[in-house]
N, C-alpha and C positions, 0 to 999 in steps of 0.2 A: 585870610585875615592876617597883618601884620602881629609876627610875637610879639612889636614891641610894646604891644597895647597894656603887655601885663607884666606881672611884680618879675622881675628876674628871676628871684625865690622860683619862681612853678616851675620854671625848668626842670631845675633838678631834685624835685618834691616825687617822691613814691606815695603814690595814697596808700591809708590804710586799706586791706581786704578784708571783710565781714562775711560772715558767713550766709552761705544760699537760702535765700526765703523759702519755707516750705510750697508757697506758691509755684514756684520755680521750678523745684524738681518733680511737686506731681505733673506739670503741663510738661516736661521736657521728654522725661522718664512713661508716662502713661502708668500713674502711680495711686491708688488711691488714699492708702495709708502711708503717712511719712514721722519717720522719728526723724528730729531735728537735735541730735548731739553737738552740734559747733558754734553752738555762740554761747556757753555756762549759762542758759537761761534756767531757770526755775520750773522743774517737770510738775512738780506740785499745784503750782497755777500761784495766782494771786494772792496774797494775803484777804479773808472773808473781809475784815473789819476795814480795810484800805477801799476794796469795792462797794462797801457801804458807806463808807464817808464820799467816795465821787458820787455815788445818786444822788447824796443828799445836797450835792453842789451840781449839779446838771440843770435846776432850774436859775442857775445864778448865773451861767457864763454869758448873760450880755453884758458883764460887770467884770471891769478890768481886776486882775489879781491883786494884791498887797504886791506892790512892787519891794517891798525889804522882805519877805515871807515870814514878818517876823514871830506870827505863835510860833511854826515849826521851827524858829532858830532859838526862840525861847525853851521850848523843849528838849531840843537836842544840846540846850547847852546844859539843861538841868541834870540829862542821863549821863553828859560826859564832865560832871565839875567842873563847867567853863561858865564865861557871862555871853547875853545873847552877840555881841560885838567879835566875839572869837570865831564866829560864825560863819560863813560864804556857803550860800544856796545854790545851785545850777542845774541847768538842764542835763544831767546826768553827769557822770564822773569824765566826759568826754570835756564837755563844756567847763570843769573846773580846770582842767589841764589845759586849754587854752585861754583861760584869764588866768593861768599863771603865768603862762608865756608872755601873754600883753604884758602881765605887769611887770616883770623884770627884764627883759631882754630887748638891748639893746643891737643893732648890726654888730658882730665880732665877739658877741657874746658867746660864753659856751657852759653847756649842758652835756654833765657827766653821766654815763649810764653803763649797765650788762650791755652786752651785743646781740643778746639773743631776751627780747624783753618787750613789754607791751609802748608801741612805737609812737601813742598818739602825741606826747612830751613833744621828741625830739621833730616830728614834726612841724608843730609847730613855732619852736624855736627857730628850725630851716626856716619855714617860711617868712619870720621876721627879721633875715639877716644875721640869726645867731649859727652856731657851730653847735654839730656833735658828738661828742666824743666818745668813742665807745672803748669796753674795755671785756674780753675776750672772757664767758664760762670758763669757770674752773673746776673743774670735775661736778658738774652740771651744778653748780654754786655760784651767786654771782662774787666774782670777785672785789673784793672792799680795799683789800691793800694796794689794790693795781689800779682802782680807782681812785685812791690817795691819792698816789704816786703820780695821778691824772690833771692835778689840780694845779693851775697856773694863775697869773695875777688878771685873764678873762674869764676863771668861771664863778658862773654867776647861780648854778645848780646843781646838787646830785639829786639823780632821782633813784627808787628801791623801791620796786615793784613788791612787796610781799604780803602774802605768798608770789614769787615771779610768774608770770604770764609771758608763757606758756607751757611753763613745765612745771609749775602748781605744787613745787618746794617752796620752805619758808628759811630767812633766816634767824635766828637764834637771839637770845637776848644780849649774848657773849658776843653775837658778833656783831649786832647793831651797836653796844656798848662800845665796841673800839670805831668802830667806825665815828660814831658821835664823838668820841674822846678823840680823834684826830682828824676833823675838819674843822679849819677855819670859822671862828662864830659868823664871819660874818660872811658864810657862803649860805644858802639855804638849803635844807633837805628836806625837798618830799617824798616823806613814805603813801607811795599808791597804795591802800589797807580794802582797796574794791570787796577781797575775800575773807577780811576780816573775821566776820561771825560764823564763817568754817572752821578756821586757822586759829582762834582762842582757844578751841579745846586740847589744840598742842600746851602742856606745861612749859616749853621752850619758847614759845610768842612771843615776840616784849610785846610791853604796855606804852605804845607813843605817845600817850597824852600823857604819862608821867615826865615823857624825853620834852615836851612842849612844855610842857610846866617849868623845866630847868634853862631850856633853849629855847629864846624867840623867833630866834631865825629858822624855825620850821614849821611845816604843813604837811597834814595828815589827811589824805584823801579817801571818803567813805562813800559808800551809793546805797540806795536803795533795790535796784536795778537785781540782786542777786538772792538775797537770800529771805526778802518777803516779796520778789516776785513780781513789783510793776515797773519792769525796765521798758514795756510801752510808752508809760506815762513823762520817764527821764527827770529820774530826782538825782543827784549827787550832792554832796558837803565837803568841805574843808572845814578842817578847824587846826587855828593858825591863832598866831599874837594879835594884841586890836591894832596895832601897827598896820601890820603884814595885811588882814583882811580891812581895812581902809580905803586901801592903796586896791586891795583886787575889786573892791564895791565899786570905784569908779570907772571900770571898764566894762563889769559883767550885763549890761543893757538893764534897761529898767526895768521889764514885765519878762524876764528872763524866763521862771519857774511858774507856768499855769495856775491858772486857779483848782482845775480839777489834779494837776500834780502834789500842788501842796496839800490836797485833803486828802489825797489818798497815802500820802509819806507822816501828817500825823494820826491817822487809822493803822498804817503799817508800826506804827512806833507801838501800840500799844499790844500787835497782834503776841504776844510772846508764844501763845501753843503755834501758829504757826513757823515761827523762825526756828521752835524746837523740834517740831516735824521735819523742815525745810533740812536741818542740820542731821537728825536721827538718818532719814531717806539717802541724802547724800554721801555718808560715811556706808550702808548699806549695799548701794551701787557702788562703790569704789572698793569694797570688800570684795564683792561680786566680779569683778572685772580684772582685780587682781589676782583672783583663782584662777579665772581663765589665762591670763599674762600665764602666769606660772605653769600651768598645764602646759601651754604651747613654748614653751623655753621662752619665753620673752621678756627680755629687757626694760624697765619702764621705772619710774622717777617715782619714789614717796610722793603721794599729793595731801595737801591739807590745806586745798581750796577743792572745789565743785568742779572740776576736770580732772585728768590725767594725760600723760604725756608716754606713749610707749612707741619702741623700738621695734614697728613689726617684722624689719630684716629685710622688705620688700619696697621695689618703690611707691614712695608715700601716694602718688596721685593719682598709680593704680588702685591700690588697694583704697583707694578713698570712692573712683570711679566706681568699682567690684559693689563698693558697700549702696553708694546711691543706685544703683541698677536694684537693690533688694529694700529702698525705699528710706535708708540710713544714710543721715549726714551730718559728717563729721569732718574736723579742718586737718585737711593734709597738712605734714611740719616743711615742706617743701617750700613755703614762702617765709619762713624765716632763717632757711638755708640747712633742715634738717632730713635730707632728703627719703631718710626711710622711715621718719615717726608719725605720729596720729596724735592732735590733742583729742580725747574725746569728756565730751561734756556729760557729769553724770542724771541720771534719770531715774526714773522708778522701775520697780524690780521686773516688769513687762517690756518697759524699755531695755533696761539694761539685757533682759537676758536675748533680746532681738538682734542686739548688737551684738553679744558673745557669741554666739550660735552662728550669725552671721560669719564674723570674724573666724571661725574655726573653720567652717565651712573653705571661703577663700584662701587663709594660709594650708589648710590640708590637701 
């Protein structure tokens, strides 16, 4: 087939890599039990009230969804002091980062970012003819000044993963504060906040809906997907100026967000003992996993999202290999060019201690 059938973009487009379906590795492996550490899902399971709001819409999908979703944008704009127009619904937090792309970026456009950071942005910037600009870790931090210092009269966005993905530090209120106090108004920043409801219980968090509140020219990227547990379903939000989500309404498809997604995201809004569970379990495994780090001399990154990022000294996609042979998988740091780390995703204290056991087992 002639390339020249397609966008030039594909060329030189890396897809994202996702982590191995459990399916996968029991047929490959001859496995019957598998912990699945690499994609930050939710070991907890579901939010109860989210799975009972889709039953009670399972006799309704011959019925197209509310193409504006708008109870659940009404709601979501009541928990975050916004109006429901502040709003943008999508098919996960994947799908909001590419109607932001459609909506600003033009060929030659450019999208400022870390270099070592959650890549779905800048992809799709590439693929519409924009540029990306990266801007090199700084003692595993993403750097903000060097990102300034990035900024030309084509860029058209900084993106600020935090907590960053995949090494599950946040930054600080001190440092988003200058960061905000030195870009251009009229650049936009999105903060990816995916881990958000981890990442509050740090006192160091900023509050981005206070930074929206003062700055229009930003979007604040939240999901459902992590910490009440239906990332099957594929819920995300922004919330942005009525301006800014306008201009994204007119790209994001009309029946974007399910029928059974939207009722299961306002069942999740209201599960709060789950998300307190979801948060307690999380911090639990990450204590857990840190004893282990520390016992084996191991290097590994504060997290204050639902993974970790450690330095196991070894190469990454063996000791990833080592762990799926004992039914555990977890994302080697090897594709983001970190050749001897592990993101692993936290779980419950069964999970977790299958991984640490494991993990000792192999480095020893």
């Amino acid at each position: 087939m002639s390339k020249s059938l397609f966008r030039n973009e594909l060329s030189k487009l890396r897809p994202y890599v996702p982590g191995k379906p459990i399916e996968e590795v029991q047929k490959e492996y001859g496995i019957d039990e598998v912990v699945k550490l690499a994609s930050n899902e939710n070991q907890l399971g579901p939010s109860p009230k989210a799975m009972e709001a889709v039953k009670k819409q399972v006799e309704n999908i011959n019925v197209y969804p509310d193409p504006a979703s708008m109870e659940l944008r009404t709601k979501l704009a009541e928990k975050y002091g916004l109006e429901y127009d502040n709003i943008v619904v999508g098919n996960g937090g994947e799908q909001i980062l590419q109607i932001i792309s459609q909506t600003f970026i033009d060929a030659g456009d450019e999208v400022v970012s870390a270099d070592t950071t959650f890549t779905i942005l800048g992809i799709w910037a590439e693929h519409l003819g924009g540029k990306l600009v990266t801007v090199p870790i700084d003692g595993y931090k993403q750097d903000f000044k060097g990102m300034i210092e990035k900024i030309s009269k084509n860029t058209k966005l900084i993106y600020v993963c935090n907590p960053n993905n995949p090494l599950g530090n946040i930054m600080t209120k001190d440092e988003v504060e200058y960061l905000v106090e030195n870009v251009p108004d009229d650049i936009v920043i999105v903060f990816d906040e995916a881990y958000y409801d981890f990442a509050k219980v740090n006192p160091d968090y900023p509050e981005s809906v206070d930074i929206l509140k003062q700055r229009p020219n930003t979007i604040i990227l939240r999901t459902f997907s992590k910490v009440t547990g239906i990332a099957g379903v594929r819920v995300g939000f922004a919330l942005t100026s009525k301006e800014i989500a306008t201009e994204m309404g007119k790209v994001k498809g009309t029946f974007n967000v399910n029928r059974l997604a939207q009722a299961a995201a306002l069942g999740a809004l209201e599960d709060e003992e789950h998300i307190k569970n979801t948060v307690e379990m999380n911090y639990k495994s990450l204590g857990m996993m840190e004893e282990c780090f520390e016992s084996l001399g191991l290097e590994y990154i504060k997290s204050n999202a639902n993974f970790v990022f450690v330095n196991t000294g070894k190469n990454s996609n063996m000791v990833s290999e080592e762990l799926l042979k004992r039914g555990i998988v977890v994302k080697a740091g090897s594709i983001w060019g970190w050749d001897t780390w592990l993101r692993v995703s936290t779980g419950t204290v069964k999970q977790t201690e299958k991984f640490t056991n494991a993990l000792k087992e192999i480095l020893k």
